[in-house]
TORSE-115487 format. One record per residue (C-alpha): residue number from 0; x, y, z; residue in one letter. Coordinates in nm, 3 decimals. Layout:
! TORSE-115487
resi	east	north	up	resn
NUM	X	Y	Z	A
...
//
This chain:
! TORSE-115487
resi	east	north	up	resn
0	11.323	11.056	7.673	X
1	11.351	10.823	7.975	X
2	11.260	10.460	7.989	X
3	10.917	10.513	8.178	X
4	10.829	10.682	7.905	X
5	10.960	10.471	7.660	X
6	10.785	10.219	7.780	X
7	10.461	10.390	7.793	X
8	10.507	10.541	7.470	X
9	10.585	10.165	7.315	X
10	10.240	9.979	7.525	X
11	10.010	10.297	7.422	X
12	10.103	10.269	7.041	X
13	10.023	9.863	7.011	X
14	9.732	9.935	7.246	X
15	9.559	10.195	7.038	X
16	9.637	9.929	6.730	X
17	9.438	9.693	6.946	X
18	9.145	9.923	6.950	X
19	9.100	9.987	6.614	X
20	9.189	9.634	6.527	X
21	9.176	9.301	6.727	X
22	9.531	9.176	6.774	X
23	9.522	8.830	6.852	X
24	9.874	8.807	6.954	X
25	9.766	9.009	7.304	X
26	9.508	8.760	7.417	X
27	9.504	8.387	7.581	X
28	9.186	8.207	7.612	X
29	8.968	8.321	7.871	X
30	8.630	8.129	7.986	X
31	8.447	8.426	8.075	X
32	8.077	8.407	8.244	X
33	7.913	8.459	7.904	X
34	7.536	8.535	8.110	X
35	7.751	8.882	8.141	X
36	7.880	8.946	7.828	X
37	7.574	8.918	7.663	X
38	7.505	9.242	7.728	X
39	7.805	9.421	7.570	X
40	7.832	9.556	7.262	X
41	8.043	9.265	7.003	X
42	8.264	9.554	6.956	X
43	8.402	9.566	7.321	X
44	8.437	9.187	7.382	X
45	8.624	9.182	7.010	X
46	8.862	9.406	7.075	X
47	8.973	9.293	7.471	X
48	9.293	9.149	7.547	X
49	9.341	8.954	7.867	X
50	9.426	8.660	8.019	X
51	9.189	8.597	8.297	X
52	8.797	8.710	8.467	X
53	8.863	8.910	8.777	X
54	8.530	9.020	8.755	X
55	8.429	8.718	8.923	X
56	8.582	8.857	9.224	X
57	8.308	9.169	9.218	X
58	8.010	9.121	9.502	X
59	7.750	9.312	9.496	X
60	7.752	9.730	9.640	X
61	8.155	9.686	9.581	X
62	8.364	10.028	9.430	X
63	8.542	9.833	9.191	X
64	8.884	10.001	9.021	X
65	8.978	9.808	8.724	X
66	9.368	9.925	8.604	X
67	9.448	9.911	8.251	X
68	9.011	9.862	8.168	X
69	9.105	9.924	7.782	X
70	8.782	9.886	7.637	X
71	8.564	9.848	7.911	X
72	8.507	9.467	7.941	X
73	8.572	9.342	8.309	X
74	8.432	9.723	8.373	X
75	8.094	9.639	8.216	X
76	8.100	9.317	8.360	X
77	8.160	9.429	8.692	X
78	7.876	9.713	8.702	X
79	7.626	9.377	8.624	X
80	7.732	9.273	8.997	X
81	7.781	9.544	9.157	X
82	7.447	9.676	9.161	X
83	7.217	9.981	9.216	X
84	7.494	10.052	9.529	X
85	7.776	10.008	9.358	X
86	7.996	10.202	9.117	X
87	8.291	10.087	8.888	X
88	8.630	10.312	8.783	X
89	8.848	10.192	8.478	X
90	9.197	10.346	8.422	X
91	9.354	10.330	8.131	X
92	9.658	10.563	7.946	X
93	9.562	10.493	7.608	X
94	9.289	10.772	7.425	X
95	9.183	10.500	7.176	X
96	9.116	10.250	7.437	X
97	8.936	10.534	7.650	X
98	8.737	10.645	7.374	X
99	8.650	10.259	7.270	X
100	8.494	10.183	7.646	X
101	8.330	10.550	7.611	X
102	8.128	10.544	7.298	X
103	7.888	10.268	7.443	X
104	7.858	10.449	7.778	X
105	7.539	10.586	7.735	X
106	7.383	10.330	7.577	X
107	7.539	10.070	7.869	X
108	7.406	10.311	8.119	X
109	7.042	10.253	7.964	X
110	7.098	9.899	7.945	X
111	7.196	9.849	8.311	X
112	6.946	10.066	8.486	X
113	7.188	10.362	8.602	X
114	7.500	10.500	8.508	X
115	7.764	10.322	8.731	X
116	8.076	10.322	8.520	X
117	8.320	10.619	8.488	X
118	8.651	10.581	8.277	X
119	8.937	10.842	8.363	X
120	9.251	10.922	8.191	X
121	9.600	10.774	8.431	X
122	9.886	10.558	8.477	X
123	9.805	10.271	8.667	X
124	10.127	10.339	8.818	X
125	10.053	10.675	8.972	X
126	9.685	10.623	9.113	X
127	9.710	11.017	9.226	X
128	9.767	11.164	8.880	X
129	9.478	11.258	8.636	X
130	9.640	11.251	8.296	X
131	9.300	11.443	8.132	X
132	9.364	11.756	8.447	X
133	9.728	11.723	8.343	X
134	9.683	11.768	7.966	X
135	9.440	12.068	8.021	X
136	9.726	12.278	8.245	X
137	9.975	12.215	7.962	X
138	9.697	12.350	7.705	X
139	9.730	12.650	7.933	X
140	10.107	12.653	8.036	X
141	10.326	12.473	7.796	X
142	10.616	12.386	7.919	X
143	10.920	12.616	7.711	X
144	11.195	12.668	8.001	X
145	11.282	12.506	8.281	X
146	11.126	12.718	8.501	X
147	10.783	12.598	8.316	X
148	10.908	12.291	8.375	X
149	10.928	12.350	8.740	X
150	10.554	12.524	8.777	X
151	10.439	12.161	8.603	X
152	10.620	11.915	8.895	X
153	10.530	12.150	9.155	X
154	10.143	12.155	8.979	X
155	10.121	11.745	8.948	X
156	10.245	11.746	9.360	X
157	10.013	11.947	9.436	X
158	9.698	11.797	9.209	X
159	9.863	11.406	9.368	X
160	9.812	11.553	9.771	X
161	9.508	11.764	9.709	X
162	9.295	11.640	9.428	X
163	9.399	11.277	9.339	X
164	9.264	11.089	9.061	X
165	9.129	10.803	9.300	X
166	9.080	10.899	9.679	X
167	9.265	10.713	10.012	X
168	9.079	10.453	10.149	X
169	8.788	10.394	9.862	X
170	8.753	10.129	9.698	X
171	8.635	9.755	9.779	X
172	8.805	9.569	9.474	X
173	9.080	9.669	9.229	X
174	9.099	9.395	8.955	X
175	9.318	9.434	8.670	X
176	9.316	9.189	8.374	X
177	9.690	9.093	8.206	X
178	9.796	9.489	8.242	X
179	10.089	9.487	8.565	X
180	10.346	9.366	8.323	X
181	10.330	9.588	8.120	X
182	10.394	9.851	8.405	X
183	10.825	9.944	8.368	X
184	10.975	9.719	8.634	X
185	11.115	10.062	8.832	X
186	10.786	10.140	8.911	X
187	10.602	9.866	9.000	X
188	10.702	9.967	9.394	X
189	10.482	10.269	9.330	X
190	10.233	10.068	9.149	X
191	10.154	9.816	9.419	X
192	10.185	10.103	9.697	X
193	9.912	10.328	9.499	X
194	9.707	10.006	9.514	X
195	9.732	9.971	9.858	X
196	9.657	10.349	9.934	X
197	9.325	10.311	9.726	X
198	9.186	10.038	9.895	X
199	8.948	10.069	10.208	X
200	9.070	9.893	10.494	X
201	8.923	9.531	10.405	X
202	8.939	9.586	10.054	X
203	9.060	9.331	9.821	X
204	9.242	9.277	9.493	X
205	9.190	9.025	9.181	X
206	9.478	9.062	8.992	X
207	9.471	8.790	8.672	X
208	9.855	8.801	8.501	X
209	10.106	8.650	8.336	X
210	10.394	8.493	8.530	X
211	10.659	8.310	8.447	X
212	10.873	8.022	8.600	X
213	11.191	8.140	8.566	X
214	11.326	8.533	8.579	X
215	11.374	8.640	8.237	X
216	11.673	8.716	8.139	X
217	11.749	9.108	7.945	X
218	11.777	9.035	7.611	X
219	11.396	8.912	7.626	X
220	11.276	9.208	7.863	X
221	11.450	9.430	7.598	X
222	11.256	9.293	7.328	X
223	10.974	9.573	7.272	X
224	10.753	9.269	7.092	X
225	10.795	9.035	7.396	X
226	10.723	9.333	7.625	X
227	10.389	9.484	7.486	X
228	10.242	9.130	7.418	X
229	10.239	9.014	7.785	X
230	10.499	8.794	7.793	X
231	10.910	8.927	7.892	X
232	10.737	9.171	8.152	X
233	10.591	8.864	8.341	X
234	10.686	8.853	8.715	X
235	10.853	8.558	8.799	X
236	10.581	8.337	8.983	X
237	10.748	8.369	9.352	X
238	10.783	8.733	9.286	X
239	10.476	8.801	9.201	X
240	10.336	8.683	9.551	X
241	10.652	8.842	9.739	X
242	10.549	9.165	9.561	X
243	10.247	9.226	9.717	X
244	10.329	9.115	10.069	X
245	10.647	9.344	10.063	X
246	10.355	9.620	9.989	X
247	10.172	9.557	10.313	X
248	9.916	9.306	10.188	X
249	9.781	8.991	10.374	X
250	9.570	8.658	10.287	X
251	9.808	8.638	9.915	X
252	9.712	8.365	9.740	X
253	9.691	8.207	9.391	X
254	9.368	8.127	9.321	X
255	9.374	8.076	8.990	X
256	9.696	7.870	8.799	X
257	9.666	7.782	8.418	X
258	9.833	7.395	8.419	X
259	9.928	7.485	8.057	X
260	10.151	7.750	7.970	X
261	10.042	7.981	7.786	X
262	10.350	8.084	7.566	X
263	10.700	7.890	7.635	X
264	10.992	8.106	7.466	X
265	11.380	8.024	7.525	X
266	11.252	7.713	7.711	X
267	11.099	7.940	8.020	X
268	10.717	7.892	8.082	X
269	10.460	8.191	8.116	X
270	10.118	8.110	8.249	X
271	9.784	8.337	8.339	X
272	9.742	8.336	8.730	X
273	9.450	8.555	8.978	X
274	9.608	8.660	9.230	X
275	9.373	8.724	9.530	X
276	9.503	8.956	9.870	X
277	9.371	9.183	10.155	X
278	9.402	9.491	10.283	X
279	9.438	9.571	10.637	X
280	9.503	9.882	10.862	X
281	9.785	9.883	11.040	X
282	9.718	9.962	11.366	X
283	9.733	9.785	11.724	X
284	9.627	9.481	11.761	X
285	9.378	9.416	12.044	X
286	9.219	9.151	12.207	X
287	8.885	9.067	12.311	X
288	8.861	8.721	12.389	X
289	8.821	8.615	12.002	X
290	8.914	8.230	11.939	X
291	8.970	8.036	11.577	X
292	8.975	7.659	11.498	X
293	9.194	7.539	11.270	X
294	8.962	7.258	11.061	X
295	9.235	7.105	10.876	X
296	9.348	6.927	10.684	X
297	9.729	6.993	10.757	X
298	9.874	6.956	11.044	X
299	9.878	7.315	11.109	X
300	9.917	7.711	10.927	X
301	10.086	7.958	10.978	X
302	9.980	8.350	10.845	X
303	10.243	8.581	10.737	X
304	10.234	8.821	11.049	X
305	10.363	8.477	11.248	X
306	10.090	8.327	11.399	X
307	10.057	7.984	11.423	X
308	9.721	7.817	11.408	X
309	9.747	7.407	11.490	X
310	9.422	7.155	11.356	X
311	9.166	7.133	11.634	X
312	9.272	7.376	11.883	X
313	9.133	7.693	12.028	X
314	9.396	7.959	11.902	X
315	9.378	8.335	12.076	X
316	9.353	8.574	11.809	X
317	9.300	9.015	11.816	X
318	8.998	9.119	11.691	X
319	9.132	9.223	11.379	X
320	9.272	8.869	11.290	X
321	8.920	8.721	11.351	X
322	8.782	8.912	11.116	X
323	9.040	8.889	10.826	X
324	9.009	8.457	10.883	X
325	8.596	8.477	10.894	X
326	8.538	8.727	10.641	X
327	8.808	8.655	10.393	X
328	8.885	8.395	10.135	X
329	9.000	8.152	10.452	X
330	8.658	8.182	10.601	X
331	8.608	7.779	10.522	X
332	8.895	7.733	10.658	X
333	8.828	7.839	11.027	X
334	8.524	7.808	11.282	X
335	8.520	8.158	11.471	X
336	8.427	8.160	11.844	X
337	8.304	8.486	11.958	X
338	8.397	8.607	12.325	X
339	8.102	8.450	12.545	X
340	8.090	8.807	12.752	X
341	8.153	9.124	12.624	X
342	8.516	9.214	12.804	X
343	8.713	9.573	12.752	X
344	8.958	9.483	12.459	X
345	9.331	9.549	12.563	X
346	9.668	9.504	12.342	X
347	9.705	9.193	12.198	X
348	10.019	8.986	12.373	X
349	9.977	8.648	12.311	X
350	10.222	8.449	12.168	X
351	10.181	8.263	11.872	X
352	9.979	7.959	11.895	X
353	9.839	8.035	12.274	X
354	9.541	7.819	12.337	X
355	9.228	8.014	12.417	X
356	9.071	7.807	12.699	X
357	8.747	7.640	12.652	X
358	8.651	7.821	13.001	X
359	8.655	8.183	12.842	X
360	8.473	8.090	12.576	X
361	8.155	7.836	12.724	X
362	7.839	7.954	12.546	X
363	7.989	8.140	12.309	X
364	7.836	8.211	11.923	X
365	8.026	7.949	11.673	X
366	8.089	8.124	11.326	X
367	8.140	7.830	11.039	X
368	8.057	7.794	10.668	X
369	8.045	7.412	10.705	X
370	7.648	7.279	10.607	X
371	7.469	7.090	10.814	X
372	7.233	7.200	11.106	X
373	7.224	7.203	11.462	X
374	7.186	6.900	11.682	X
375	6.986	7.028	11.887	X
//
């Protein structure tokens, strides 16, 4: 057996505990919105283990893809936001988990107006993979040679290009709640990439997790108790961030940090985060006369694809950059200046930091969340 499946095998078993019986060893204190909760059954919020609220991410019409959804919680939380338009997925590998968030689905669906909640068999690991399609060929072709064998990889390749679990390019939100560290540390590449392929272009991700401050050292990774209870699979805090920029994401941030640690073992911290970040197309940038303003209150920014944005000044930015800065989690951040004539866009060139003149952009539409009216 290899480690991936070692590992699996080792989270599943204290997972499926967890459903039968609350474990308070996988949990940290979470101040959840408890308007939402009020609606689930006691046995769902009993038996959750997390160590954060992503679900106060969700905005309303969002496809929201919750990896690791155990129980259900965040998933029943979420389908209060999303709405009539929206629709929430929860992954999960664990049948006793699964079968926890399923025997109130009915009755949620009755309770919420519609039934907006679907809960599918997978590793969070391999978005492309259903686990329930996979079990039912092996019901029908057990694996006895190596040729079987063979049939089964060429099967899952096939199911992964043709018929994945969760399609390219769907979903507006994928939160996950204290379940990435328990993903084997070989495959969190794939992990983060799957995440990226899932999301729309635009699309977002609340990630709440442990981190620590310091790596942790082998003997405590090894540790199978450490490891399923949230705490020696832990990216290291800088890591964590570097992860999911080294996956293609933009706007990463912390928006949530615990102050208090929320286990400290061989002297080395681990604390519940949210991490927040964006998805973007790659694609050319072009520009069409878009400007930003910088409001302060440093000096000056700078974004991770290099551009430099200095407090008070009209920056030149591509299309696509204005829209990441207004519509993002940086929109108070920035007043947006629409082109005052519509001009044909052509590939963006400007160096960072070039000052859009005031000239191109006279009479112009000002985009700000700052209150206050007009003054005239």
């Amino acid at each position: 057996m290899n480690v991936q499946t070692e590992i699996e095998k080792t989270v599943s078993k204290r997972y499926a505990e967890g459903a039968k019986e609350r474990q308070e060893a996988l949990c940290c204190p979470v101040d959840y919105d408890v308007s939402l909760l009020e609606l689930l059954p006691e046995e769902i919020v009993e038996r959750d283990y997390g160590c954060g609220d992503p679900s106060r991410y969700v905005k309303e019409g969002d496809t929201v893809l919750d990896l690791g959804s155990g129980g259900g919680k965040i998933c029943y939380m979420a389908a209060q936001l999303v709405g009539e338009t929206g629709r929430v997925i929860g992954v999960d590998m664990t049948d006793e988990m699964l079968g926890l968030a399923r025997k109130y689905q009915a009755d949620m669906a009755a309770r919420l107006g519609g039934d907006r909640v679907e809960f599918l068999k997978g590793y969070i690991q391999d978005l492309a993979l259903d686990l329930a399609a996979t079990e039912d060929y092996l019901n029908e072709h057990p694996v006895k040679s190596n040729a079987d064998l063979q049939r089964l990889l060429q099967w899952q390749e096939l199911q992964r290009r043709e018929r994945p679990m969760i399609e390219d390019n769907s979903i507006d939100l994928v939160v996950s709640n204290c379940v990435l560290n328990l993903v084997a540390e070989a495959d969190r590449t794939q992990l983060l990439a799957g995440i990226h392929r899932v999301l729309k272009p635009g699309g977002r991700v609340a990630i709440s997790d442990i981190v620590s401050d310091e790596i942790v050292p082998q003997h405590l990774r090894d540790n199978a108790e450490l490891w399923t209870g949230c705490v020696s699979g832990a990216f290291e805090e800088r890591q964590f961030s570097q992860a999911f920029l080294d996956a293609g994401f933009v706007l990463v941030n912390y928006d949530k940090w615990d102050a208090q640690p929320w286990r400290v073992v061989e002297g080395i911290e681990f604390r519940s985060v949210t991490l927040m970040a964006m998805k973007v197309e790659p694609q050319e940038l072009r520009d069409a006369g878009h400007a930003v303003i910088y409001k302060g209150p440093y000096s000056e920014v700078r974004d991770d694809e290099g551009q430099v944005y200095p407090r008070g000044q009209r920056i030149a930015v591509s299309r696509r950059s204005f829209r990441v800065l207004l519509d993002g989690p940086l929109e108070d951040d920035f007043i947006g200046i629409e082109p005052a004539h519509a001009q044909e866009t052509v590939p963006f060139r400007a160096p960072a930091g070039t000052v859009r003149p005031a000239l191109e952009s006279k009479g112009a539409s000002h985009r700000s969340t700052s209150e206050g009216g007009s003054c005239c």
